[in-house]
Backbone of each chain as ProteinMPNN parsed JSONL, in Angstrom:
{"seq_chain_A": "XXXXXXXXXXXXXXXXXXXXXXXXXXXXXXXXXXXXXXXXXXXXXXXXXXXXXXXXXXXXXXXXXXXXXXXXXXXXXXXXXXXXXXXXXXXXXXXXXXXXXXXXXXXXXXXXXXXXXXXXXXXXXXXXXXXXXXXX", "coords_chain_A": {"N_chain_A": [[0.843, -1.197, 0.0], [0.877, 2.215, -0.775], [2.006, 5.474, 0.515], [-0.805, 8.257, 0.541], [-0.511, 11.403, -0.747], [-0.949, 13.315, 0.787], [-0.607, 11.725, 3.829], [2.12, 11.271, 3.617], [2.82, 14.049, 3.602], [2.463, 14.867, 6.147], [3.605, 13.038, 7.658], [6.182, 13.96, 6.838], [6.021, 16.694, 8.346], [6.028, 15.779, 10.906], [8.32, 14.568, 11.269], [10.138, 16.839, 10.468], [8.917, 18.185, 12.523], [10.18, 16.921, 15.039], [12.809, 17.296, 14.326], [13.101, 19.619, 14.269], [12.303, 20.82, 17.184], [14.241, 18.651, 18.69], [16.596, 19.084, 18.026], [17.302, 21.637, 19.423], [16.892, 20.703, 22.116], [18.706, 18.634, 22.137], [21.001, 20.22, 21.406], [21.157, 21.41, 23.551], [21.124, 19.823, 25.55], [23.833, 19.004, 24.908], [25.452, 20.508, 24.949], [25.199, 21.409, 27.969], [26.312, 19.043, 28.864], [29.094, 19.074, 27.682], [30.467, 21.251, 28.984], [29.859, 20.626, 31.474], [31.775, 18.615, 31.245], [33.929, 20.61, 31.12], [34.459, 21.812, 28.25], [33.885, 24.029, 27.901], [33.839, 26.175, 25.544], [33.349, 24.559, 23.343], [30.8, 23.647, 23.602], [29.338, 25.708, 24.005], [29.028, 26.527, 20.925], [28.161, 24.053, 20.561], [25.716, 24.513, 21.602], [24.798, 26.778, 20.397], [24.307, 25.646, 17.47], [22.615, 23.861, 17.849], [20.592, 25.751, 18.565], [20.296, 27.567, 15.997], [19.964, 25.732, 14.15], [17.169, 25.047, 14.471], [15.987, 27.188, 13.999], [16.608, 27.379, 11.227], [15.422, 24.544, 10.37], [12.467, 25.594, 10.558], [12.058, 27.569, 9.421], [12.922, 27.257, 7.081], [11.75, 24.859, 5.915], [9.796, 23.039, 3.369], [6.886, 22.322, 4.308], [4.297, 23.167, 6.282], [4.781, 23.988, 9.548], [3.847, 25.264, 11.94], [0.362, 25.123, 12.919], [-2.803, 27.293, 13.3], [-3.922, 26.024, 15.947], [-1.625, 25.165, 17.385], [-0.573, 27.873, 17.833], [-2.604, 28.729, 19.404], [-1.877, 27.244, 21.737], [0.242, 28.2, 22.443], [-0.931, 30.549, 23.367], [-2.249, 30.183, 25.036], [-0.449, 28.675, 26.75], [1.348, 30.583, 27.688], [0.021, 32.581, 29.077], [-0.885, 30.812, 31.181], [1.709, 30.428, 32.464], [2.357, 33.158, 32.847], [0.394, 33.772, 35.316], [1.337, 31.74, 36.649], [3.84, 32.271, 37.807], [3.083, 34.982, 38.53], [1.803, 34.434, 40.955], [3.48, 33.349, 42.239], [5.678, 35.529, 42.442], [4.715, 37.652, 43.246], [3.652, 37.663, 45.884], [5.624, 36.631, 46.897], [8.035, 38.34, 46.945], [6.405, 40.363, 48.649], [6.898, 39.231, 50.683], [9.492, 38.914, 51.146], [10.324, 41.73, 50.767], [9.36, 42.107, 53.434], [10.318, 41.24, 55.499], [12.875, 42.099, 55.56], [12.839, 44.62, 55.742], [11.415, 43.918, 58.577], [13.105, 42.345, 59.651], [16.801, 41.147, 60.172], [17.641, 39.968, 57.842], [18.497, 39.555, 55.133], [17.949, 38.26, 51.103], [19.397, 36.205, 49.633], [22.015, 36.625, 47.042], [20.759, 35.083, 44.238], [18.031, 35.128, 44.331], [17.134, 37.513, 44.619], [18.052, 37.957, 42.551], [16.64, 36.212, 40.978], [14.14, 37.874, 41.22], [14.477, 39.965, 40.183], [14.636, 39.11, 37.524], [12.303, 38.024, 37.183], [10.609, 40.487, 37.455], [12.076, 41.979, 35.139], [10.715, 40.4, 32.879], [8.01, 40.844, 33.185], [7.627, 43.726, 32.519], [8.742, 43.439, 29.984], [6.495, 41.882, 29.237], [4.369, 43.392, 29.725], [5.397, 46.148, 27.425], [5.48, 44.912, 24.68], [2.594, 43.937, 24.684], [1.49, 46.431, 24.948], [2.563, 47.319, 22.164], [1.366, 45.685, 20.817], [-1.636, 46.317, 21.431], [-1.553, 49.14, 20.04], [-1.738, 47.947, 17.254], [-3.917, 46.586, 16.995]], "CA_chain_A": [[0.0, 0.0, 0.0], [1.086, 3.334, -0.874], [1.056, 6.229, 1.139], [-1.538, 9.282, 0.264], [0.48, 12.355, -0.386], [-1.327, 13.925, 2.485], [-0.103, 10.977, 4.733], [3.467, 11.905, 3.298], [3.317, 15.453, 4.093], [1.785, 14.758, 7.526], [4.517, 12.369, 8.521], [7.218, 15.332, 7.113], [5.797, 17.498, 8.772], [6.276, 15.132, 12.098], [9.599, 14.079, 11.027], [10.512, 18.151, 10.759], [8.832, 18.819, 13.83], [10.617, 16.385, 15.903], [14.216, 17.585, 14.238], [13.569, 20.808, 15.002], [12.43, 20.459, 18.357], [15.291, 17.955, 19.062], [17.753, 20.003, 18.051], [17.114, 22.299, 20.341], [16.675, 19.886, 23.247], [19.738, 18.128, 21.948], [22.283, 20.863, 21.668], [21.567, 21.97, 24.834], [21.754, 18.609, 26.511], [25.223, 17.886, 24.852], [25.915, 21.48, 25.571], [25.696, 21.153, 29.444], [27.672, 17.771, 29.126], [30.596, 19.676, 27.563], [30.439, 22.73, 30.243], [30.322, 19.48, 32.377], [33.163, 18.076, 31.45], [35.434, 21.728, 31.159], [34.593, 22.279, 27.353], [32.759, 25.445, 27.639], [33.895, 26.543, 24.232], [32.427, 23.83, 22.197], [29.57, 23.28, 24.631], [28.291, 26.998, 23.281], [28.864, 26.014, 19.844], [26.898, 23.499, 20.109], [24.304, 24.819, 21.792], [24.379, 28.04, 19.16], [24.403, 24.618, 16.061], [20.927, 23.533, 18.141], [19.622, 26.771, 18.069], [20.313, 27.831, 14.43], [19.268, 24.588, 13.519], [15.573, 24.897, 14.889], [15.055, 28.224, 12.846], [16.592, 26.662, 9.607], [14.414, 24.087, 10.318], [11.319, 25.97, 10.725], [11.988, 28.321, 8.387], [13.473, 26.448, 5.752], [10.922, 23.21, 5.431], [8.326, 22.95, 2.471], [6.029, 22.342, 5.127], [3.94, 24.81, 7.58], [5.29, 23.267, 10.991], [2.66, 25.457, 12.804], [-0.697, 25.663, 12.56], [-3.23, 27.675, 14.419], [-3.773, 25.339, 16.998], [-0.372, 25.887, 18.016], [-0.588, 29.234, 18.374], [-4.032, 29.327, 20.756], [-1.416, 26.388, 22.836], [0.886, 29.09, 22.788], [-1.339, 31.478, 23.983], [-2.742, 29.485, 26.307], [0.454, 28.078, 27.795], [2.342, 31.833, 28.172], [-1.052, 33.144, 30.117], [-0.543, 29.866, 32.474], [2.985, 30.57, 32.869], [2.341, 34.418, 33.607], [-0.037, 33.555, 36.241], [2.475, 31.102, 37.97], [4.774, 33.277, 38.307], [2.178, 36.247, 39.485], [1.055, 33.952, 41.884], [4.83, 33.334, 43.195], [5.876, 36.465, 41.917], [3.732, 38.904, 43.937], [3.326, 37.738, 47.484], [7.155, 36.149, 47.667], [8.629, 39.573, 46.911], [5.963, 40.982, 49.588], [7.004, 38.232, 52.229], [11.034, 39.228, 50.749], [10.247, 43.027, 51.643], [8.676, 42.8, 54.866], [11.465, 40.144, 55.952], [14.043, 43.241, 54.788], [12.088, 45.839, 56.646], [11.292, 43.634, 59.792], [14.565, 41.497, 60.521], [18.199, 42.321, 59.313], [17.191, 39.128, 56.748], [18.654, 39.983, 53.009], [17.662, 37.865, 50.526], [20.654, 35.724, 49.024], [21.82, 37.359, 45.585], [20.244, 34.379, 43.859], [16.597, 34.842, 45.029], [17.074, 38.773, 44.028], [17.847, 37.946, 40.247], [15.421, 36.195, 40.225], [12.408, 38.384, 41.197], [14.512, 41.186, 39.082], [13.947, 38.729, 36.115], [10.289, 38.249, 37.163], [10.435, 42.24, 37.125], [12.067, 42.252, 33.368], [9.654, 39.565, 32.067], [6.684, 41.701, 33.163], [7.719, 44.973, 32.075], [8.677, 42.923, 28.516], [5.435, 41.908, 28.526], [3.851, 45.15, 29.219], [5.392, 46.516, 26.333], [4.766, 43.868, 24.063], [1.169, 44.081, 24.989], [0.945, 47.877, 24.149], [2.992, 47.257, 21.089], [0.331, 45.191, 19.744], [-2.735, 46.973, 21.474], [-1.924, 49.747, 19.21], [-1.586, 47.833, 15.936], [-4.836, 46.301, 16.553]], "C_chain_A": [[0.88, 1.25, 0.0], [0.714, 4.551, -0.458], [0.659, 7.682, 0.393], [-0.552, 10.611, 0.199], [0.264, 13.451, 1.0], [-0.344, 13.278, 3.931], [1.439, 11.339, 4.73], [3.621, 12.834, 3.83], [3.117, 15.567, 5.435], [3.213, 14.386, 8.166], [6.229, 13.226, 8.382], [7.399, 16.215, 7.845], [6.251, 17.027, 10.437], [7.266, 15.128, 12.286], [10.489, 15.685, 11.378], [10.358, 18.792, 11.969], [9.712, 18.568, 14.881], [12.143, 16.774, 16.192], [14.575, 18.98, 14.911], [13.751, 20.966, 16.394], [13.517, 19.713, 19.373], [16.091, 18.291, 18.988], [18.295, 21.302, 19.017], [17.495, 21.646, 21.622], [18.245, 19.37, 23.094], [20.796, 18.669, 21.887], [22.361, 21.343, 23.05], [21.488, 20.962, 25.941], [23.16, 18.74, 26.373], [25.985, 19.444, 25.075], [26.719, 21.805, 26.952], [26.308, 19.691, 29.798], [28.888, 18.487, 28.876], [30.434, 20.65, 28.331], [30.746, 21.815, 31.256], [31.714, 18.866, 32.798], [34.52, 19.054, 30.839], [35.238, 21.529, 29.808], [33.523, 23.138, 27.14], [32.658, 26.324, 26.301], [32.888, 26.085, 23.3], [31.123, 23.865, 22.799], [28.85, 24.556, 23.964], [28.234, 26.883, 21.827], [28.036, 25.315, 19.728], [25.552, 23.787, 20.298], [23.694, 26.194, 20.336], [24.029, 26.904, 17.276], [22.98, 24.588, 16.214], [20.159, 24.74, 17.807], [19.503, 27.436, 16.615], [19.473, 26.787, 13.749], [17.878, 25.078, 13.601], [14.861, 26.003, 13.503], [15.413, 28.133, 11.221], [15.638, 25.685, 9.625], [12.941, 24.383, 9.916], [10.956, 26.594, 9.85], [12.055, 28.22, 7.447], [12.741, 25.23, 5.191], [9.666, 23.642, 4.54], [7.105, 22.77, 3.235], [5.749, 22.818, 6.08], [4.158, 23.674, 8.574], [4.112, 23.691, 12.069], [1.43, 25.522, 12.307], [-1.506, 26.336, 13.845], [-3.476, 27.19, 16.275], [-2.804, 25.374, 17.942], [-0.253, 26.589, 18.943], [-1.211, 29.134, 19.802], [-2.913, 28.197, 21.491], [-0.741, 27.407, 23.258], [0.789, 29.759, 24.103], [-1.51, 31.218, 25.096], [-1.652, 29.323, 27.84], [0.956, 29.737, 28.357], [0.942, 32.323, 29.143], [-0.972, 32.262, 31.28], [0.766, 30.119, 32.946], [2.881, 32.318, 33.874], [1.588, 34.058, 34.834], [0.365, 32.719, 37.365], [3.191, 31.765, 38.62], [4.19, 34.819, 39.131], [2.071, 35.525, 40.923], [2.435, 33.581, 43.082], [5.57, 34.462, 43.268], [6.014, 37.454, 43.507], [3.918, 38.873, 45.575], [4.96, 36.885, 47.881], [7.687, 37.272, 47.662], [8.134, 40.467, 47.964], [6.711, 40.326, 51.059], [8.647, 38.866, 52.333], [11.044, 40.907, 51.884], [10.212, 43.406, 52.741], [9.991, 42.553, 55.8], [12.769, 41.08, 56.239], [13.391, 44.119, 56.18], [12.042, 44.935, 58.455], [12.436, 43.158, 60.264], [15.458, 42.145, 59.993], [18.472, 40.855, 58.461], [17.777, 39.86, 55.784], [18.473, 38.866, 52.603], [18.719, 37.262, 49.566], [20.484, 36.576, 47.449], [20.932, 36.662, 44.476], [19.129, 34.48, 43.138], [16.072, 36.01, 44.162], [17.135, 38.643, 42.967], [16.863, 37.366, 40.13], [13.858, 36.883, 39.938], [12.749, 39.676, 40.191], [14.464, 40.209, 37.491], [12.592, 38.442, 36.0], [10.124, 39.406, 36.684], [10.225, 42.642, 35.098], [11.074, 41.392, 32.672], [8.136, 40.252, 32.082], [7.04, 42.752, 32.528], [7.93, 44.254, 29.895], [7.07, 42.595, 28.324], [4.581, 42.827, 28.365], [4.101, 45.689, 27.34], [5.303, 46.0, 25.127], [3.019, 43.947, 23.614], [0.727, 45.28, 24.892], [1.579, 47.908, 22.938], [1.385, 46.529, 19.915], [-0.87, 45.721, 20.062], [-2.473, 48.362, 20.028], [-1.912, 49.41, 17.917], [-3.185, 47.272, 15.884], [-6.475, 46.941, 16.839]], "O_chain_A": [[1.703, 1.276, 0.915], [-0.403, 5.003, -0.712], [1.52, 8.274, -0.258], [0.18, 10.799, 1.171], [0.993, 14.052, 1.789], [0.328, 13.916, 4.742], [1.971, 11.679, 5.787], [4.523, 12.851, 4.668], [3.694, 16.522, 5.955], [3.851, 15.103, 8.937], [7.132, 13.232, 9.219], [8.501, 16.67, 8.15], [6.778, 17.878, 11.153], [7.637, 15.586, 13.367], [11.304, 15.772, 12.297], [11.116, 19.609, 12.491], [10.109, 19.468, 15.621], [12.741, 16.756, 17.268], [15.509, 19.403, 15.592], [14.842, 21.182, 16.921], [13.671, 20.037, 20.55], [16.848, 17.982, 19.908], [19.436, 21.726, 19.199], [18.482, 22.101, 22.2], [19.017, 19.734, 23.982], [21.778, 18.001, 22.21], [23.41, 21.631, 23.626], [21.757, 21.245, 27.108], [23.859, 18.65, 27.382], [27.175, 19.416, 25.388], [27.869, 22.167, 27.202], [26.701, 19.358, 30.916], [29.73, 18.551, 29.771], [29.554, 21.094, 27.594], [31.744, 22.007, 31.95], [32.383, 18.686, 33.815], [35.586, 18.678, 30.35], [36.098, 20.672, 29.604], [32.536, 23.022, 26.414], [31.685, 27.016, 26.002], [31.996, 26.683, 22.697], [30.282, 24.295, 22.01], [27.776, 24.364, 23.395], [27.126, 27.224, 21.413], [27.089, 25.553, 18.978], [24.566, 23.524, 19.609], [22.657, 26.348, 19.691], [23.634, 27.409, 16.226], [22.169, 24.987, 15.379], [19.266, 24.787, 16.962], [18.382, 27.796, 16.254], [18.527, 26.967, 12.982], [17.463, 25.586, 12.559], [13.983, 25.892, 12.647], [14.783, 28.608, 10.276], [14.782, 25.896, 8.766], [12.287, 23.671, 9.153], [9.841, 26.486, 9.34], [11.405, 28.91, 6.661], [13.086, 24.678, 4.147], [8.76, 24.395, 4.898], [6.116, 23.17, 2.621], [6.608, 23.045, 6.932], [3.721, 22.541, 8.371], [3.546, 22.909, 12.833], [1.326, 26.002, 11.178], [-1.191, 26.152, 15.021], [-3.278, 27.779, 17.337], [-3.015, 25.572, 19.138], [-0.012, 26.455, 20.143], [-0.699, 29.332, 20.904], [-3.393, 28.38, 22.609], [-0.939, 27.734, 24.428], [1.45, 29.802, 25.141], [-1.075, 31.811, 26.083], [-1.759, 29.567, 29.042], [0.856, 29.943, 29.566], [1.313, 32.323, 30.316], [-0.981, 32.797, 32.388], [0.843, 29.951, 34.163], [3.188, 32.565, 35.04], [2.426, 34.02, 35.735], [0.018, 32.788, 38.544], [3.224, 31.878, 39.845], [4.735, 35.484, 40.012], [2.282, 36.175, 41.947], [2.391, 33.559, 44.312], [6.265, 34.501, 44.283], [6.867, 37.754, 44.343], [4.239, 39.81, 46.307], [5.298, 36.622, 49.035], [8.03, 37.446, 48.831], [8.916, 41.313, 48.398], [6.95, 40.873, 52.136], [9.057, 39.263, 53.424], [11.461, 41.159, 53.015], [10.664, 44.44, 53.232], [10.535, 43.345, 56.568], [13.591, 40.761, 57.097], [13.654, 44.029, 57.379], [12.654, 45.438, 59.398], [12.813, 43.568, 61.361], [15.372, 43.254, 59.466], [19.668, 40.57, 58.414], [17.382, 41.023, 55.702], [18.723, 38.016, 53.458], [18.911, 37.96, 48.571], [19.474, 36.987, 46.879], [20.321, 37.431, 43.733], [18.946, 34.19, 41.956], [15.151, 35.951, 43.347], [16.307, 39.171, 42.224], [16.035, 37.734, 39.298], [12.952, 36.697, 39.126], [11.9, 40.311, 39.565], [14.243, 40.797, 36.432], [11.872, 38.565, 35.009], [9.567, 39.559, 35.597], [9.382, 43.068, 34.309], [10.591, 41.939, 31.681], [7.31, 40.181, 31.172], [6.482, 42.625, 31.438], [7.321, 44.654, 28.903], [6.466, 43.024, 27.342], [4.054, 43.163, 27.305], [3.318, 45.626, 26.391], [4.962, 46.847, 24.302], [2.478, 43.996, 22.509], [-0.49, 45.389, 24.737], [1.047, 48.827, 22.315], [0.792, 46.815, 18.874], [-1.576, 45.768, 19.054], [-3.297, 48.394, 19.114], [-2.056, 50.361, 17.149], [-3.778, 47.459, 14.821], [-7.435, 46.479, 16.222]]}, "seq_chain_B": "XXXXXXXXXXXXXXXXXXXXXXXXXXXXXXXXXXXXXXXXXXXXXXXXXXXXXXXXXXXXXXXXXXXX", "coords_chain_B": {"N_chain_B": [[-16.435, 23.758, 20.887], [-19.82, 22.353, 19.206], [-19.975, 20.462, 16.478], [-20.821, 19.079, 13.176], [-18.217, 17.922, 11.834], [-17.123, 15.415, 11.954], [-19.196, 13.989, 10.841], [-19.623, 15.104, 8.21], [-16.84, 14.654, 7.215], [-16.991, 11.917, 6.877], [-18.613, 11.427, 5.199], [-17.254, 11.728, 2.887], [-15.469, 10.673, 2.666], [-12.418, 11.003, 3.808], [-10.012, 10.795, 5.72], [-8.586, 12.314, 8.459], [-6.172, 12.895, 8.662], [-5.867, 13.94, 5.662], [-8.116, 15.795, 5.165], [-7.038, 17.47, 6.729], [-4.378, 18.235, 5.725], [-5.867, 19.249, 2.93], [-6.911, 21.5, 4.188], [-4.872, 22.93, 5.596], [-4.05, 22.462, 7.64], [-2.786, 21.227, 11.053], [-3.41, 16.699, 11.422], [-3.637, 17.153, 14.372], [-5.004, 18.666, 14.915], [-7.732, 19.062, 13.697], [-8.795, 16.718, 14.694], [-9.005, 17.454, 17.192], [-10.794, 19.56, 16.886], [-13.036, 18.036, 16.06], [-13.266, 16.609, 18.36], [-14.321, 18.143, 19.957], [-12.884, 19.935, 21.132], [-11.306, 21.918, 20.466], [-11.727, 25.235, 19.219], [-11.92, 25.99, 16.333], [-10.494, 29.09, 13.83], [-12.124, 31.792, 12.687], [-11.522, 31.467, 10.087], [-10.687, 29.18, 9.248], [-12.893, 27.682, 9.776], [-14.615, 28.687, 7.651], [-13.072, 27.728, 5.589], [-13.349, 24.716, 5.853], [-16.144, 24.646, 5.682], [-16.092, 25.481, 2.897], [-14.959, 23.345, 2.012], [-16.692, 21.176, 2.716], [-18.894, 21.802, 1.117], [-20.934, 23.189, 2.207], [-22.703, 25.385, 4.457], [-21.285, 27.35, 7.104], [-22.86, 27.103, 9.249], [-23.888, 24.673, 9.344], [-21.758, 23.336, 9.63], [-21.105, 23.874, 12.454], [-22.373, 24.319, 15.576], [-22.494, 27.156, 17.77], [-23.481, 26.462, 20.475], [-24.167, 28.155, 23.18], [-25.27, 27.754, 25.316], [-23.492, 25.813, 26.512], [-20.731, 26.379, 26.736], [-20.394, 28.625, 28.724]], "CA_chain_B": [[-18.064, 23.893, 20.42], [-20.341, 21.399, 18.703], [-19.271, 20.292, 15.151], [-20.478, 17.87, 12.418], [-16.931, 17.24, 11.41], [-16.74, 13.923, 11.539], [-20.029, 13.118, 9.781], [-19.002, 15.186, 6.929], [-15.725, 13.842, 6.881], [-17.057, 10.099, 6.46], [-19.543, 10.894, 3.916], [-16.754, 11.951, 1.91], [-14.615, 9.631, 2.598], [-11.968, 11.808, 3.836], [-8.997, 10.857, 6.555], [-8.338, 13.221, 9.3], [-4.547, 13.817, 7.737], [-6.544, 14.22, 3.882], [-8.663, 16.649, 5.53], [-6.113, 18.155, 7.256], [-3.719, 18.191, 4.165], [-6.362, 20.304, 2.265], [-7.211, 22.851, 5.014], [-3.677, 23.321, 5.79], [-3.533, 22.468, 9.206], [-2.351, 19.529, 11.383], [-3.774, 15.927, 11.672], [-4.011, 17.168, 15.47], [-6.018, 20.024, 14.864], [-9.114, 18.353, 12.835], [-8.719, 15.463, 15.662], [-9.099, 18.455, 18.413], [-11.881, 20.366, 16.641], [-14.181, 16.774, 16.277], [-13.505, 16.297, 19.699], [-14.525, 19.558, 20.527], [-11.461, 20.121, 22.57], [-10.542, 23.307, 19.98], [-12.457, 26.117, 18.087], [-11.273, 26.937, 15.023], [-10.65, 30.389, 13.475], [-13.264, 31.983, 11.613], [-11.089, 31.725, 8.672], [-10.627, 27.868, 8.801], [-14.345, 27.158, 9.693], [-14.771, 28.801, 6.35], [-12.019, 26.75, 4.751], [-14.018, 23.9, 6.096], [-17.678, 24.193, 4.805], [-16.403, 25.662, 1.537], [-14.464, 21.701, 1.393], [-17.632, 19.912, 2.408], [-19.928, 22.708, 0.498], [-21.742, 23.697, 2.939], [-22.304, 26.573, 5.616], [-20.108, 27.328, 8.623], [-23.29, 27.169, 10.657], [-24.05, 23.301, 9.057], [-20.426, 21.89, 10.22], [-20.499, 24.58, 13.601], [-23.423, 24.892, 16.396], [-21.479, 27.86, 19.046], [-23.996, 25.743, 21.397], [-23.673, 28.869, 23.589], [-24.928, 27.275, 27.085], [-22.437, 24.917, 27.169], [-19.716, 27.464, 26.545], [-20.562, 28.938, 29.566]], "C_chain_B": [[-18.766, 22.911, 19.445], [-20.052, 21.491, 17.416], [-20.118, 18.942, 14.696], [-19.738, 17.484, 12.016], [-16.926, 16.254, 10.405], [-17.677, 13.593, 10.535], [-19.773, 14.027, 8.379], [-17.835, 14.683, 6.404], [-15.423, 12.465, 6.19], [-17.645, 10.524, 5.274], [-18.625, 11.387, 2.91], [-15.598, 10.947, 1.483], [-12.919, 9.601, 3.139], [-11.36, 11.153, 5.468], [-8.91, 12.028, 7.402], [-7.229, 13.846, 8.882], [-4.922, 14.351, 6.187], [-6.92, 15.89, 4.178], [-7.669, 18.06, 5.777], [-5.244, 19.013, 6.29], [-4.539, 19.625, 3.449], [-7.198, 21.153, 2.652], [-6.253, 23.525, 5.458], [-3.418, 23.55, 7.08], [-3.052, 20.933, 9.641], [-3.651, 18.366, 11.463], [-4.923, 16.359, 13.515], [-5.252, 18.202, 15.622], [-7.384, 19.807, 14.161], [-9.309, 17.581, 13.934], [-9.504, 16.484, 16.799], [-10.5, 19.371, 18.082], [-13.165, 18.997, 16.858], [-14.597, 16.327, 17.731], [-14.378, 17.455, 20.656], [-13.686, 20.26, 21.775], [-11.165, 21.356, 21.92], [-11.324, 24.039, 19.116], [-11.594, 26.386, 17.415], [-11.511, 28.384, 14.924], [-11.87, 30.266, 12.448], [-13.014, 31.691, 10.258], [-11.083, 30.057, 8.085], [-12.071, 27.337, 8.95], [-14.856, 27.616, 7.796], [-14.181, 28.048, 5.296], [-12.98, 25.634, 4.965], [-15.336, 23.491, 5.38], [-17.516, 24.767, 3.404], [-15.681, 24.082, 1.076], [-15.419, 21.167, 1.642], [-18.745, 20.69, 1.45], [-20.958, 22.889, 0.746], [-21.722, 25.239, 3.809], [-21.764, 26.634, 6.764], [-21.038, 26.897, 9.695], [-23.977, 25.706, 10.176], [-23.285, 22.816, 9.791], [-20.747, 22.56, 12.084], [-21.923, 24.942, 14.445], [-22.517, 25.611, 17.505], [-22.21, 27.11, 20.204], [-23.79, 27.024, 22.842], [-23.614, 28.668, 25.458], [-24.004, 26.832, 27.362], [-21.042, 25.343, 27.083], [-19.6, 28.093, 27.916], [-20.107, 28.753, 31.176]], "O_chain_B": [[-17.915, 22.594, 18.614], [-19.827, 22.636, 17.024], [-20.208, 17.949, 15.418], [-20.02, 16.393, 11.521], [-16.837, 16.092, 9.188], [-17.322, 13.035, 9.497], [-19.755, 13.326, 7.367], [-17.774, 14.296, 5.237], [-14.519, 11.996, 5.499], [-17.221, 10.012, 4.237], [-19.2, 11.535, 1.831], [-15.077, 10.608, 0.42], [-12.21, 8.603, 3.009], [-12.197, 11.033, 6.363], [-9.314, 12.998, 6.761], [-7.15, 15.064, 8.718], [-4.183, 15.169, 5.639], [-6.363, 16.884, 3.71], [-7.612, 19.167, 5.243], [-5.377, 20.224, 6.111], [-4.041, 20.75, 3.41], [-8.087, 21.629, 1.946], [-6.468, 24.693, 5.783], [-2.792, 24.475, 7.598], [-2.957, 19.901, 8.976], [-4.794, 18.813, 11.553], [-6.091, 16.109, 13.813], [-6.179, 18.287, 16.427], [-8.122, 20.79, 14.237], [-10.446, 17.851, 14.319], [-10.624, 16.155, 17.191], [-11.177, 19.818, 19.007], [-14.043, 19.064, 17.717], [-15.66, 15.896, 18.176], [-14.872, 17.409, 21.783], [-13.888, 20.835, 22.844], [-10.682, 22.157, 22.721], [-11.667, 23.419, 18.109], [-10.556, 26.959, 17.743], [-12.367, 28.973, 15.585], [-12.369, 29.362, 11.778], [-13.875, 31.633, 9.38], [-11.355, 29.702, 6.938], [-12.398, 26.475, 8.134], [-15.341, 26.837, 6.976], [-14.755, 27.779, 4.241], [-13.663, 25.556, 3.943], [-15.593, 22.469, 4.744], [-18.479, 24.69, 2.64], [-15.84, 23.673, -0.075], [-15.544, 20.261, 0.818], [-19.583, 19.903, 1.009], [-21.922, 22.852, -0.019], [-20.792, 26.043, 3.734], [-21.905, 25.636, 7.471], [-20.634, 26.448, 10.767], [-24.956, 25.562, 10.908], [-23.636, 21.975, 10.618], [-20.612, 21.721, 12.974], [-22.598, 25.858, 13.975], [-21.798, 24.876, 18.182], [-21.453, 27.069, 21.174], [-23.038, 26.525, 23.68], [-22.837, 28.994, 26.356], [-23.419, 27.202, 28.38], [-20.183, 24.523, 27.408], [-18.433, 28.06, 28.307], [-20.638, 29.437, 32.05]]}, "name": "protein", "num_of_chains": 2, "seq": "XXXXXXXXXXXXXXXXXXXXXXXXXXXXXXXXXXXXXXXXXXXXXXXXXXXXXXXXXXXXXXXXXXXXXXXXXXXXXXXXXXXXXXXXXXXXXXXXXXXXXXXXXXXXXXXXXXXXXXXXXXXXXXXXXXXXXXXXXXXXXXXXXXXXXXXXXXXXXXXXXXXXXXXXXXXXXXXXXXXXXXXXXXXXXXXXXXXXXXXXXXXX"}
């Protein structure tokens, strides 16, 4: 039996998805093995091979890799993600503050990058989110 | 939201990847709309009943209680 050219393009389209995706996943596994084992040079190479790869991949395949569906997962997933992080976000940085203010507590440097990258990820999305309020 | 999909799909004879194929979306995404796990865009519901040659509101009931 011979397969349908649909069935063909379907299973390209799988086959593409998986490379791209894997490439990704895969340079930056064999990435943090070489950083592992003291080749921090190549280790970014490869990880910069994985990531090039993905958008030759994506960009470069006769076949649409996304379709809408996608997207609305997208959407979906980054609105679940923002709200994790609000939800740890918000009232750990309050508990951080008070902790500051009430004891002589500081907050390892760690803890601090991270709520100042919570910080930059909101303010990115802010502007993001008025970037496209006014186009639409 | 509620969909005839599938029963247009059979009476044509028509694979979920066929389908798929000549709406230009994934296998998963025809699979996900039948199930009613995903609304389509307005633009592919149209893609849709102009492939079985019908109207958007034949393949698509918004069923609006159960939305709710």
């Amino acid at each position: 039996m011979t397969d349908s050219p649909a069935t063909t393009r379907l299973s390209k389209r799988r086959t593409y998805r998986r490379l791209m995706y894997g490439s990704v996943l895969g340079g930056t596994a064999v990435s943090l093995l070489l950083r592992y084992f003291d080749y921090p040079l190549v280790g970014e190479a490869v990880y910069w091979v994985g990531l090039l790869a993905f958008f030759v991949i994506w960009k470069g395949s006769d076949v649409q890799l996304m379709d809408e569906r996608d997207w609305a997962l997208e959407r979906r997933a980054s609105l679940t993600a923002l709200q994790l992080v609000v939800a740890v976000a918000v009232p750990g940085a309050a508990a951080l503050r008070l902790l500051t203010w009430l004891t002589d507590y500081t907050a390892p440097p760690i803890v601090r990058g991270a709520f100042y990258g919570y910080i930059g990820l909101f303010i990115a999305f802010g502007l993001s989110y008025l970037w496209h309020r006014s186009r639409l | 939201m509620k969909n005839e999909l599938d029963v247009y799909r059979s009476r044509d004879g028509l694979s979920q990847g066929e389908l798929a194929e000549t709406v230009g979306v994934s296998r998963q995404t025809i699979n996900a709309i039948e199930r009613e796990r995903y609304d389509p865009s307005l633009e592919l519901a149209f893609k849709l009943a102009a492939q079985f040659d019908c109207s958007v509101a034949d393949l698509f009931d918004p069923d609006i209680d159960a939305s709710e």
